[in-house]
N, C-alpha and C positions, 0 to 999 in steps of 0.2 A: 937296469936298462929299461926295462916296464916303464918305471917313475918317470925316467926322462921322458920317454914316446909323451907321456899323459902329462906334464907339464909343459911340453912342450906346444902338442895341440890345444892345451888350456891357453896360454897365451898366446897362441895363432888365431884362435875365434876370439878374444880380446880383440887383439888388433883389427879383424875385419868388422868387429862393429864400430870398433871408434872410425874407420874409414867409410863408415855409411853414411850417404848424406842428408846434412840437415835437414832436407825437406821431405823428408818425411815423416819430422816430426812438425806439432804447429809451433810458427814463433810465436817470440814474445819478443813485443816494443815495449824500451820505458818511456813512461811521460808523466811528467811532473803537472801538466798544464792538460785540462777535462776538456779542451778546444784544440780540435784538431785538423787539417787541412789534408787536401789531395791535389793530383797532376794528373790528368789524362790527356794522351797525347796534346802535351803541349798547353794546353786548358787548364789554368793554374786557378781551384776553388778553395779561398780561404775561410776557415774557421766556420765551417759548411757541416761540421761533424763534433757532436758532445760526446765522448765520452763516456758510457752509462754502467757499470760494473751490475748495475742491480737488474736488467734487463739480461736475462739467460741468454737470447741468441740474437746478439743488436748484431741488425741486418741494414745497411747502407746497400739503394738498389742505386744503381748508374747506367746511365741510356749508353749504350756503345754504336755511334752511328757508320762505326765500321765492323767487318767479320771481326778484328780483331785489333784492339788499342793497346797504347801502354799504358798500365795504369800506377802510379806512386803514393804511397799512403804517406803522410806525415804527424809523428807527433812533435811536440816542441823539442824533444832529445832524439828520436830514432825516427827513422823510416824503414817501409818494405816495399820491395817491386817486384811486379808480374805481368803476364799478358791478361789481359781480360776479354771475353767473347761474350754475346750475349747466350743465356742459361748457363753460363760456368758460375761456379761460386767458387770462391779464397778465404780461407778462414787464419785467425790468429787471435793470439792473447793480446793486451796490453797491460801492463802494472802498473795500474794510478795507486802511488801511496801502497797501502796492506794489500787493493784490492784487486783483482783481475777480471778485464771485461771482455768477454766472448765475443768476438768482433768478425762479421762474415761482411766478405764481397760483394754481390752476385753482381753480372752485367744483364741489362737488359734492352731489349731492342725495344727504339721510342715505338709505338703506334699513334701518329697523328694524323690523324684522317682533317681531309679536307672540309669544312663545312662550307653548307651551299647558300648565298643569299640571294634574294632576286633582287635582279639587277634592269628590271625594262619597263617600271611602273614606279609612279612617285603619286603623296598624295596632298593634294594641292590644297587641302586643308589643314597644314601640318605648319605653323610659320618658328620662327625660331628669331628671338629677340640676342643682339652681339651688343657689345659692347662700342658705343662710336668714339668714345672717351674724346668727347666736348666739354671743357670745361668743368670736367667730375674732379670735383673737389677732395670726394676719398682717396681715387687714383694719384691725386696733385699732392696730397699729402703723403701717402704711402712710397711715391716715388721720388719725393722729396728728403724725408723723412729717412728709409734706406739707400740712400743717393744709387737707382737703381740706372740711369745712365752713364755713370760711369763703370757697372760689371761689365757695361754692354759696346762702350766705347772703344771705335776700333777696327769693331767686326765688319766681315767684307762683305758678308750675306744675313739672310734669316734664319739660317742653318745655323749657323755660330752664334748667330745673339741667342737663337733660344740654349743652344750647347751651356753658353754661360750662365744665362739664365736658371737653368737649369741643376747647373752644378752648385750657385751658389745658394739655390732652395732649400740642395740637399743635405747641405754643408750648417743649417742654421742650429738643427738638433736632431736626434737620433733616432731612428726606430723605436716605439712600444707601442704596440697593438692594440693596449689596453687603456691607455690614456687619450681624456679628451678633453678638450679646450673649453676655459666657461664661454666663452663667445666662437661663433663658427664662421668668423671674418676674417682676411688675412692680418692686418696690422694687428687686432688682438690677439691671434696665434703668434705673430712673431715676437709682441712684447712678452708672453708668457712664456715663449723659449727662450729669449735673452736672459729671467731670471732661471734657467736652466731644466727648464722643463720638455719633456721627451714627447710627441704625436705620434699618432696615426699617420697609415698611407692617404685617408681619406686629407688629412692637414697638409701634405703634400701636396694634395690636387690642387685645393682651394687656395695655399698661399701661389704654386707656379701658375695657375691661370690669372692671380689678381695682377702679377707683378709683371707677367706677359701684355695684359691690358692695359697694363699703367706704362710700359713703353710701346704702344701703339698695333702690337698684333692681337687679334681676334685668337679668346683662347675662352677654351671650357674647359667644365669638370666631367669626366668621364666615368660611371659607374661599370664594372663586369660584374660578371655575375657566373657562375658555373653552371652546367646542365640539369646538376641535382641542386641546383638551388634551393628549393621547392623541401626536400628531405635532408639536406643536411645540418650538423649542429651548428655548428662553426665552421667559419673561413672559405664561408661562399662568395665572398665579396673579394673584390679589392676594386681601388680608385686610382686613378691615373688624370693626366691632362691632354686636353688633343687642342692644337694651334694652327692656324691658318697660316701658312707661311707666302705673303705677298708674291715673292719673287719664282717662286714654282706653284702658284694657284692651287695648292692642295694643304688638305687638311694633315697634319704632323702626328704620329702617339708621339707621347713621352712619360716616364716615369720617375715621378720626384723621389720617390721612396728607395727605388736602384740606381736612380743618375741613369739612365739609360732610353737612349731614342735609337728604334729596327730603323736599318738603313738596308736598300738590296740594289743593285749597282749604282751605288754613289745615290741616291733616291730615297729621301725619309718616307716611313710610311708611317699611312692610319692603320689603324685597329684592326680593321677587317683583311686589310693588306698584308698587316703582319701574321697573322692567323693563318694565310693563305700559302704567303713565304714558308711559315716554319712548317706547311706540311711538304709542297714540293718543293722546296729551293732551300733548303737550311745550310747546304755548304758555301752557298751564296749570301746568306745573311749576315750581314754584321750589326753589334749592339754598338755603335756610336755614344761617345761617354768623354767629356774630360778628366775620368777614373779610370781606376782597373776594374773592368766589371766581367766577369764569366759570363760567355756567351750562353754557354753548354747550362751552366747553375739557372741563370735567370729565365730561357725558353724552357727549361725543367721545369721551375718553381708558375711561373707566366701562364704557360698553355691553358690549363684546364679552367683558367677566366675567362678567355678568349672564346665565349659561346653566346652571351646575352649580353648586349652593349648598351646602358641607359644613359641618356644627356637629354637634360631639361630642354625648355622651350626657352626660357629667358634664360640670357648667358652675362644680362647687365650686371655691374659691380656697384656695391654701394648697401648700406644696413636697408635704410628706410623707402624700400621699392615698394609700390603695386604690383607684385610678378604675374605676369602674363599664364593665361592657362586658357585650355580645349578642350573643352566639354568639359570644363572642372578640373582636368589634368592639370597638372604642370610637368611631366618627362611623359616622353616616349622612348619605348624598348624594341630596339633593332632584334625580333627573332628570326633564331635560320628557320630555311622552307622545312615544315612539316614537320617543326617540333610544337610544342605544346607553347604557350604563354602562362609565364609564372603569375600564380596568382598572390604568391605566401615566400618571402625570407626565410629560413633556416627555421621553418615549420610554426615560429607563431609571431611574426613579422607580416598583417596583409600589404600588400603590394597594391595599395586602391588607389593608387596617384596616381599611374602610368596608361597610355594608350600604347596600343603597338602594331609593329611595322615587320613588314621583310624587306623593302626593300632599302636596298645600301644606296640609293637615292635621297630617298630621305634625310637620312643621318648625313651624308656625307654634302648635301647641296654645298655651293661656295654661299659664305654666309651675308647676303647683299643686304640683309636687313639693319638698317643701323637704329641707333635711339640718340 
């Protein structure tokens, strides 16, 4: 009788632990594929996440701009799903192959503070050379050459032409950060990716502004720059394009490198605009794209450039210029009020070309200068 009671109770606590549930222990996804994707509420970011077994506690932080999102993990074979809050963290294994990578959650709440430019003082000795595209023989060939009226044929505005534009800069070759062009012209970046070669953001800039000029909008190249400019190693920089768009008298960002132009009710914006967007108005922004582009991914990865805005003086297209310069300059640097002016790139880069500015005057005049 004893026996029984204690076999009996032996497989009663069996059973109540196999009835415990799984969470509290950590899962395990499998994935075949070291590239991995997420969902947050709705916010679908692809192949945003590598896989790293050899990193003890690979920590993925994610802005939650609500108390509380959903958030879905994806490997190429499995998924897991949770609430996520900003300070909560989620932890789990994955099995790439032999190995297992310690993979944690956490959500975090964005902090993007406003930064402040002046805005009621310009300086009248600042001129800025556009492109009038008379006769320019580079532009005649380049848009000859990629038959660039017909990407653009069609469109009902300037909003759309640059859209196209745009998409099909991004469309020519790939991302690497680390390659650069022996020539820093459009038409010889573009022949050098046709034989299959990958650019920079910065080759981005330079082909969407030439090809913007060569179907008749006023476009530059746009330099950011981060706050720690000045002390950091790497990836204080990125390059973008900013366009004049005729038919709403304002200056456009756009990003050849993400396919992505900030729109805030129906309204493209410049630089300083979008900056200003993604601090107070972010559920109003939209990243405008003939792609799928993460809103959430891109003002994540965007923001922390969005501090120091540099564009040359001459915006002309063509190799063989005299470029225009001020007091020896050739760029001026939009700083906010009552920060410092960089003097030095990622610590032994000097910054001796630039003059600089606060106010978003400056930078943003309509650009009535032609050549």
């Amino acid at each position: 009788m004893h026996r029984f009671i204690f076999v009996f109770i032996f497989l009663l606590s069996i059973s109540v632990c196999l009835a415990q549930p799984v969470s509290n222990e950590i899962p395990i996804l499998i994935a075949k594929s070291e590239m991995a994707d997420y969902n947050i509420s709705g916010d679908y970011v692809r192949g945003a996440w590598r896989i790293a077994p050899e990193i003890k506690f690979d920590t993925l932080f994610v802005n939650c701009f609500h108390d509380v999102e959903e958030f879905t993990f994806f490997t190429d074979q499995d998924s897991i799903r949770f609430d996520l809050s900003p300070g909560v963290s989620h932890s789990f294994y994955i099995q790439l192959d032999t190995a297992k990578a310690f993979t944690i959650i956490t959500g975090v709440k964005p902090n993007y503070a406003e930064i402040e430019y002046c805005n009621v003082s310009k300086n009248d000795e600042y001129k800025f050379l556009y492109e009038g595209n008379n006769d320019n023989e580079y532009l005649t060939s380049l848009r000859t050459q990629y038959q660039l009226d017909q990407i653009v044929e069609g469109a009902v505005n300037d909003t759309e032409r640059v859209l196209r534009m745009l998409n099909w800069v991004h469309n020519q070759w790939k991302h690497d950060g680390n390659n650069e062009p022996q020539k820093r012209d459009a038409i010889s970046i573009l022949e050098e990716a046709k034989e299959g070669k990958n650019f920079r953001c910065v080759e981005y800039g330079i082909v969407a502004s030439a090809c913007l000029n060569a179907i008749g909008l006023k476009a530059r190249v746009l330099s950011l720059m981060t706050e720690d400019v000045e002390t950091r190693k790497s990836g204080a920089g990125h390059v973008v394009t900013e366009v004049f768009l005729n038919d709403l008298q304002k200056w456009v960002f756009i990003d050849g490198q993400w396919n992505a132009m900030p729109v805030l009710n129906g309204i493209p914006l410049n630089g300083v605009e979008f900056q200003k967007a993604i601090s107070n108005k972010y559920h109003q922004l939209e990243i405008r794209s003939l792609a799928e582009v993460s809103k959430r991914n891109y003002v994540t990865w965007v923001y922390q450039y969005l501090f120091y805005f540099n564009v040359g003086f001459d915006n002309r297209e063509g190799i063989e210029i005299e470029r225009l310069k001020i007091y020896d300059k050739s760029r001026v640097i939009l700083v906010p009020v009552g920060s410092s002016e960089p003097k030095v790139f990622q610590i032994k880069y000097p910054i001796d070309y630039a003059l600089y500015t606060n106010s978003i005057l400056d930078m943003y005049s309509p650009p009535i200068m032609e050549f």
